[in-house]
Backbone as a ProteinNet text record, in pm:
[ID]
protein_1_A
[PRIMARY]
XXXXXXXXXXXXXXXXXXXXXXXXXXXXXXXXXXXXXXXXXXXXXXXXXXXXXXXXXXXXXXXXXXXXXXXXXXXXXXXXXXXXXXXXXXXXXXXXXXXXXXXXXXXXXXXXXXXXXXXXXXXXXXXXXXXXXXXXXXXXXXXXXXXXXXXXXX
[TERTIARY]
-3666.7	-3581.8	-3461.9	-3442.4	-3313.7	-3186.3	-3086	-2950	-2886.8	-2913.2	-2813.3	-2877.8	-3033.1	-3111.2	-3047.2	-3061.4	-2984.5	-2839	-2786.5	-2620.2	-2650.3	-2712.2	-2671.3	-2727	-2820.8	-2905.7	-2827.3	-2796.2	-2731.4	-2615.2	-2534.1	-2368.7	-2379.9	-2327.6	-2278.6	-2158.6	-2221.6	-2090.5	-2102.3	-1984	-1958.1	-1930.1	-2049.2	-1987.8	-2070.1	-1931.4	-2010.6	-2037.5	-2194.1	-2238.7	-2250.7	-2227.6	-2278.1	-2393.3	-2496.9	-2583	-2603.6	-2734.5	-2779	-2877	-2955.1	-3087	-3169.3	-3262	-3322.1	-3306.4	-3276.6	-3210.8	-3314.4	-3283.9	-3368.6	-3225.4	-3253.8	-3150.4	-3188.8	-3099.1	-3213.3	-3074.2	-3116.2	-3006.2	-3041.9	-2876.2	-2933.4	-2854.8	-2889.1	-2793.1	-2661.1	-2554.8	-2437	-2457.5	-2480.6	-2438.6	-2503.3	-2622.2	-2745.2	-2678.2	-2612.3	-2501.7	-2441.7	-2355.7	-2237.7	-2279	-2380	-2405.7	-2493.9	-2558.6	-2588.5	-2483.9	-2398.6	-2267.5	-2209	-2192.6	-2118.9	-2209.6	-2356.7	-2406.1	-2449.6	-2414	-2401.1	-2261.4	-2173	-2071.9	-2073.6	-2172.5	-2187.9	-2223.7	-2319.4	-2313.9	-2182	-2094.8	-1970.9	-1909.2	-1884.7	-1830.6	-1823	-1972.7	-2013.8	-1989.2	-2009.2	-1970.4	-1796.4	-1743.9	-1582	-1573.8	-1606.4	-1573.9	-1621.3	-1742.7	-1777	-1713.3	-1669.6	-1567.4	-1421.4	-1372.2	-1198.8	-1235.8	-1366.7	-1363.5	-1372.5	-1455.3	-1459.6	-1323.7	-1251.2	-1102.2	-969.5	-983.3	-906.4	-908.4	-1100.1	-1101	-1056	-1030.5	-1021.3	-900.2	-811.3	-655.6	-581.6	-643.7	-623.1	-626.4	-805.9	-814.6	-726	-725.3	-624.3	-491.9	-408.9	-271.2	-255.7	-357	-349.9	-303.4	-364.1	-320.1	-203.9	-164.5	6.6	113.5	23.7	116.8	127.7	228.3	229.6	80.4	53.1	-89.6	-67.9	-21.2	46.6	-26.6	15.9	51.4	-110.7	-181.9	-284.8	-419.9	-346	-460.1	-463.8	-334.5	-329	-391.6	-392.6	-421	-575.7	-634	-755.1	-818.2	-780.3	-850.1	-841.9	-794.9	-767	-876.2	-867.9	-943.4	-1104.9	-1114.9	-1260.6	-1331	-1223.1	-1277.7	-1257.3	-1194.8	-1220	-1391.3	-1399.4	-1528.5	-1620.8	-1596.3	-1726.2	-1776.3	-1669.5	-1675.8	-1580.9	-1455.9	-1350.3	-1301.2	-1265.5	-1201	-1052.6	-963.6	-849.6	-767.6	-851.6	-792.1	-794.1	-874.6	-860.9	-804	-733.5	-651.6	-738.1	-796.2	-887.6	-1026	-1044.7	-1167.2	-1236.1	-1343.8	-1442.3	-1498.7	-1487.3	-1582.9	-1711.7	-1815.3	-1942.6	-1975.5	-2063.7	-2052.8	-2106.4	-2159.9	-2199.8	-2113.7	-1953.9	-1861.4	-1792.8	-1798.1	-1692.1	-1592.2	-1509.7	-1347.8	-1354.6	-1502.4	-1558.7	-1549.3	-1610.6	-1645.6	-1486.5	-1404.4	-1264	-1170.3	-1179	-1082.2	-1158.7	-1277.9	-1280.7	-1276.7	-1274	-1225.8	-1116.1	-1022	-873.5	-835.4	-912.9	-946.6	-834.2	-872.7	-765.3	-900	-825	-981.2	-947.2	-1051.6	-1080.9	-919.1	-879.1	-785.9	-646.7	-637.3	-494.6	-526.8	-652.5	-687	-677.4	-704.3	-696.2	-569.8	-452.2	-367.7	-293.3	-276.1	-229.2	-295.6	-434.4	-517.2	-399.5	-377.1	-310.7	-213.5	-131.7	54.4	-12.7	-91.8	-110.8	-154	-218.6	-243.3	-119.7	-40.7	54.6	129.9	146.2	241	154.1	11	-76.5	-113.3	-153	-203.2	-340.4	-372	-536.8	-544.7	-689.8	-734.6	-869.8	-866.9	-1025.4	-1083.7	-1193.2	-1295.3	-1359.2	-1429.7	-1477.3	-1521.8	-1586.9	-1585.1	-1564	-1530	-1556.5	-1358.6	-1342.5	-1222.9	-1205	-1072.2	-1078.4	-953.7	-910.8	-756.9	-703.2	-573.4	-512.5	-484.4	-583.1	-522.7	-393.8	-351.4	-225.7	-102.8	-97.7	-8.9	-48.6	-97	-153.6	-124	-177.8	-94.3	86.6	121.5	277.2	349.9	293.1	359.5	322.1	237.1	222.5	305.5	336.7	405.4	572.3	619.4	725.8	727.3	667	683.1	722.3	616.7	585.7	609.8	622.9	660.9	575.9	440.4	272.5	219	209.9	109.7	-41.3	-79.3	-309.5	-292.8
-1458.8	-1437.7	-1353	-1258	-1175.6	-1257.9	-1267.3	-1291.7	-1323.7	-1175.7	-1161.1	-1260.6	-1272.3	-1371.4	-1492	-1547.3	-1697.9	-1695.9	-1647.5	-1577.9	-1627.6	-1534.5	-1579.2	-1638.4	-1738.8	-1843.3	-1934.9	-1963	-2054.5	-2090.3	-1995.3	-1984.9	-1873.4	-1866.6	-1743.8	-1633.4	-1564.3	-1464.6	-1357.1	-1242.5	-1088	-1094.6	-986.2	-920.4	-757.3	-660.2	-566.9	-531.5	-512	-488	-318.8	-271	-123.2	-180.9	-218.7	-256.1	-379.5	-390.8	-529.8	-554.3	-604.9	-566.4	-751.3	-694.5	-844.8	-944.4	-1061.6	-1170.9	-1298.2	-1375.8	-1523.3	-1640.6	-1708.6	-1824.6	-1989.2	-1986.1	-2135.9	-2218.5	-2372.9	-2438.8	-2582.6	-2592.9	-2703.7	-2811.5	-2928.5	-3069.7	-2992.3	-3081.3	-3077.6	-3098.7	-3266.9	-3338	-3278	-3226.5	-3152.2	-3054.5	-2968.3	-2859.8	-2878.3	-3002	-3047.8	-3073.5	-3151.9	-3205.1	-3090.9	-2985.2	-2892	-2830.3	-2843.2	-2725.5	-2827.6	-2933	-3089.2	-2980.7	-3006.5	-3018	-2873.1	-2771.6	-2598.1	-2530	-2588.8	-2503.7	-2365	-2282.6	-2179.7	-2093.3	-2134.2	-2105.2	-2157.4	-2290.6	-2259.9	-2206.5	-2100.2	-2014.8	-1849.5	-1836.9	-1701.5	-1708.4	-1857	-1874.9	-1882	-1848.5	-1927.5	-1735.2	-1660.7	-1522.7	-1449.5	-1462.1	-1389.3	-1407.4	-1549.5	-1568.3	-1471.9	-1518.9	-1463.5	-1310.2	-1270.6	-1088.7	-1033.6	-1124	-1096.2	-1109	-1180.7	-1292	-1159.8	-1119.7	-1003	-914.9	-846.1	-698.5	-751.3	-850.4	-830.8	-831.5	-941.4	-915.6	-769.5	-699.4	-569.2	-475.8	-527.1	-420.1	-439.6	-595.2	-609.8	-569.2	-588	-511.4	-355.4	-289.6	-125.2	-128.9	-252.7	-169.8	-185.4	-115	-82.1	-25.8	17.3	59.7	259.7	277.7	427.4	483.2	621.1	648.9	685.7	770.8	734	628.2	532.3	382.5	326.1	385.1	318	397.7	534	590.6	567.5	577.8	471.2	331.6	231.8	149.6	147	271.9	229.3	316.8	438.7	466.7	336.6	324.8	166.1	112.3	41.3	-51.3	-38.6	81.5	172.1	160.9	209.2	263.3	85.7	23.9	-110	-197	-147.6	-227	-130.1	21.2	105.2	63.4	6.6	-48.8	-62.6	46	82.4	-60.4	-20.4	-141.5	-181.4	-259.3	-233.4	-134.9	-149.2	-85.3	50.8	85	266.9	324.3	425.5	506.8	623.5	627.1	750.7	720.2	742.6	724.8	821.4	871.7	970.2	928.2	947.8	868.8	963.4	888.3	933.7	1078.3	1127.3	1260.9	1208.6	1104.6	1051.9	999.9	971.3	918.8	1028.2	1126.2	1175.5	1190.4	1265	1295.4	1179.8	1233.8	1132.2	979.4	978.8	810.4	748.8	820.3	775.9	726.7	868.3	899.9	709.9	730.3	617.2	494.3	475.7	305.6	297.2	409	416.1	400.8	367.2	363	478.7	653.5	728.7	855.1	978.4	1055.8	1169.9	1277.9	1307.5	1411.4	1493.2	1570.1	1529	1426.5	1334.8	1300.4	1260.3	1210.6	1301.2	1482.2	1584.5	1589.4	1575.8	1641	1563.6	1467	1326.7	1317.3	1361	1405	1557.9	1614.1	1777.2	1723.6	1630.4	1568.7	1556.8	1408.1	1331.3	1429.3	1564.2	1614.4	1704.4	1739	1812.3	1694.6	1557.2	1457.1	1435.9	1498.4	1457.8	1299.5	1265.3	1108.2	1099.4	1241.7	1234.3	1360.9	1400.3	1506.9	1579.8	1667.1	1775.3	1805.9	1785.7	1835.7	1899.5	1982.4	2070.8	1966.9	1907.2	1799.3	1676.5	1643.1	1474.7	1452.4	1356.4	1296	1216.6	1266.7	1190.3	1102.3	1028.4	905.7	857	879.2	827.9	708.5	577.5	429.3	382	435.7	367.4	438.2	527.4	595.9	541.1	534.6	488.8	390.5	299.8	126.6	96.8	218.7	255.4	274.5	369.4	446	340.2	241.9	162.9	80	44.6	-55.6	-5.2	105	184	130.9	201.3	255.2	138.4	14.8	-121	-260.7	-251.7	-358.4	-442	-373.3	-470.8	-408.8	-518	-493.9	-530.4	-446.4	-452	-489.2
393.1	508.6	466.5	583.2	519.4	554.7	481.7	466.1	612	645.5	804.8	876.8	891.2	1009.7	899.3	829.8	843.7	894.4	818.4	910.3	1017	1109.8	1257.4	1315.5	1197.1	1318.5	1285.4	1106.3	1166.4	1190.8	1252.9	1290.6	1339.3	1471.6	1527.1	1477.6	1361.8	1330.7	1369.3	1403.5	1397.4	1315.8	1227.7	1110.7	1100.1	1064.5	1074.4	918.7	862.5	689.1	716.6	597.1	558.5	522.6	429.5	365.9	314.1	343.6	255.8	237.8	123.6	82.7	108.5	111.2	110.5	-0.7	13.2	-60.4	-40.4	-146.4	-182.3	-133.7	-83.1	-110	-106.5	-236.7	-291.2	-339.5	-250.2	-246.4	-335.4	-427.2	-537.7	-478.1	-528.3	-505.1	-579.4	-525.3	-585.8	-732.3	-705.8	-863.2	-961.5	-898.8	-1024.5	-1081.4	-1034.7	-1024.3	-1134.2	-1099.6	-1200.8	-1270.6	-1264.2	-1440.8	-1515.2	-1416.6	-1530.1	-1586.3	-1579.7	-1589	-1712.1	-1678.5	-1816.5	-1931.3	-1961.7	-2024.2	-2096.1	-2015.9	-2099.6	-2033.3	-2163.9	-2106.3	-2163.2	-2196.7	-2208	-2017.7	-1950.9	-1857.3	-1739.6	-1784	-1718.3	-1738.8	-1861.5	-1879.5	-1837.6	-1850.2	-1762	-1646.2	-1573.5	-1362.8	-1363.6	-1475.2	-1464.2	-1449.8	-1593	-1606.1	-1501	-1438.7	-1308	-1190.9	-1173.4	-1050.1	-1068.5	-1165.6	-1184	-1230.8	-1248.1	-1280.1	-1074.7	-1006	-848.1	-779.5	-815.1	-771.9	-812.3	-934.7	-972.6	-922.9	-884.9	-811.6	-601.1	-612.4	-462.2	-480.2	-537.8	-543.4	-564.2	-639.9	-671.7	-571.9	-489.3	-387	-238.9	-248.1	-120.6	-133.3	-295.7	-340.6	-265.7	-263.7	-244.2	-152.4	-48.2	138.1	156.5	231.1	294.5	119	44.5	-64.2	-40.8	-100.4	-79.4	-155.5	-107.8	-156.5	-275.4	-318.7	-499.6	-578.2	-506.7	-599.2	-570.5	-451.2	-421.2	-534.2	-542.1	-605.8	-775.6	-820.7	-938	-961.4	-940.3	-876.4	-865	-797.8	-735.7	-837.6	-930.6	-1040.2	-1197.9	-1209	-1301.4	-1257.1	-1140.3	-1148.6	-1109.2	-1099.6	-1078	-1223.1	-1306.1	-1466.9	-1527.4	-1477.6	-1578.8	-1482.1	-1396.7	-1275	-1379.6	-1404.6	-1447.9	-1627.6	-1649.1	-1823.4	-1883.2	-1843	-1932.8	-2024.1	-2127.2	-2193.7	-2226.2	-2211.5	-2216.3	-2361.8	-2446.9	-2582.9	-2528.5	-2480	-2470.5	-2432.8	-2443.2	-2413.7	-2282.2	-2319.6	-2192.8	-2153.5	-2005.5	-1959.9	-1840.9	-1899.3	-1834.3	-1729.7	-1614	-1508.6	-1499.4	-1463.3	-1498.8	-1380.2	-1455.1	-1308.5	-1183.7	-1197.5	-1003.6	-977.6	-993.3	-942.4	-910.6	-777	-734.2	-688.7	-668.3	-551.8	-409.7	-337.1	-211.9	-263.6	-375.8	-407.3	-447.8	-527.8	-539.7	-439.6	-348.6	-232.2	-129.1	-180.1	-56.2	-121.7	-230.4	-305.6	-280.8	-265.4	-303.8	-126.2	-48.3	116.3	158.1	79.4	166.1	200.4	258.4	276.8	164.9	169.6	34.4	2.4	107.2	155.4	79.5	72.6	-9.5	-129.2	-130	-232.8	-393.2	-317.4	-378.9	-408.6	-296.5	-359.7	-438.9	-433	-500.9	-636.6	-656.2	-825.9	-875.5	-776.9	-844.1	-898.4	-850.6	-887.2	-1028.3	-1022.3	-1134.4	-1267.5	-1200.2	-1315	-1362.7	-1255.2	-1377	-1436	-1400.1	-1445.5	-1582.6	-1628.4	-1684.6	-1717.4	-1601.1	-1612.3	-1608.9	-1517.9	-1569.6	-1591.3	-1617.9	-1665.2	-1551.1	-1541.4	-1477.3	-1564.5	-1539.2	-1699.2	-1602.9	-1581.9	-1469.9	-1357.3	-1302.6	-1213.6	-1224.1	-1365.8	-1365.9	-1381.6	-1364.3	-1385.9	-1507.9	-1578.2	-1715.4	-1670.1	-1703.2	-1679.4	-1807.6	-1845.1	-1907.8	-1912.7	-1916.9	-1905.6	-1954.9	-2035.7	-2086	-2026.8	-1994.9	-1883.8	-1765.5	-1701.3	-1525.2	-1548.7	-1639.4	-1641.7	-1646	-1676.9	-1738.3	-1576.7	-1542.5	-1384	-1293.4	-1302	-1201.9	-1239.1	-1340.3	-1372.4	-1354.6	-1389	-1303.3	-1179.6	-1101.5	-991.4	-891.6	-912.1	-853.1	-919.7	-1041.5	-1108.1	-1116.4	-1085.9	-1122.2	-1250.4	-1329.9	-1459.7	-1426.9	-1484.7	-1494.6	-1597.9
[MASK]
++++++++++++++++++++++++++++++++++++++++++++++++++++++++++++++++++++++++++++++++++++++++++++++++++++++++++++++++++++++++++++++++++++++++++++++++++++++++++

């Protein structure tokens, strides 16, 4: 059964999806739950790190709205390149060539038009880089100016 048909059979919701692929859903007892979890805290550990890695990117992504676009596109390149792998030690990160200007401009929820010119600032401020299409980012600067600008540390 797909996702959406249980959705709305069994609760009446509006919701509007871009996509959604067909899904399994398989429901355990509670206690079975818990006590599998007592007994490998190796897997409560992976459900603890997967929750607070989901819990971070929404706090982050909900932080952007109503911020100046500046601050949003900072902000929304960070936390693109740490979702794509980036690691905190590094100093610079290549986004892959299927991540374009379009795919940025719209994480960063602005359109591509700002999104451009707001990449031109950053590059003469050199916070990131043009490599002929791909985008390179200075992580340790972008973590710096955000932390300027807004007084939020990543």
């Amino acid at each position: 059964m797909i996702l959406t048909e249980y959705l709305f059979q069994k609760k009446k919701i509006n919701l509007y999806l871009k996509a959604l692929d067909k899904c399994e859903l398989i429901s355990v007892e509670k206690q079975y739950f818990l006590d599998y979890l007592s007994i490998r805290p190796v897997f409560t550990e992976f459900i603890l790190k997967k929750l607070t890695g989901q819990l971070h990117q929404f706090v982050v992504k909900m932080g952007i709205n109503g911020k100046y676009q500046r601050d949003r596109v900072l902000i929304g390149l960070i936390n693109a390149a740490y979702s794509l792998g980036a690691e905190r030690e590094e100093d610079f990160y290549q986004f892959p060539t299927v991540i374009n200007h379009y795919f940025l401009a719209d994480y960063c929820d602005l359109d591509a038009t700002a999104f451009s010119k707001i990449c031109k600032r950053l590059v003469d401020e050199r916070l990131i880089f043009l490599k002929k299409r791909q985008i390179v980012i200075h992580l340790r600067k972008l973590r710096q100016a955000v932390k300027e600008s807004q007084g939020i540390y990543l």
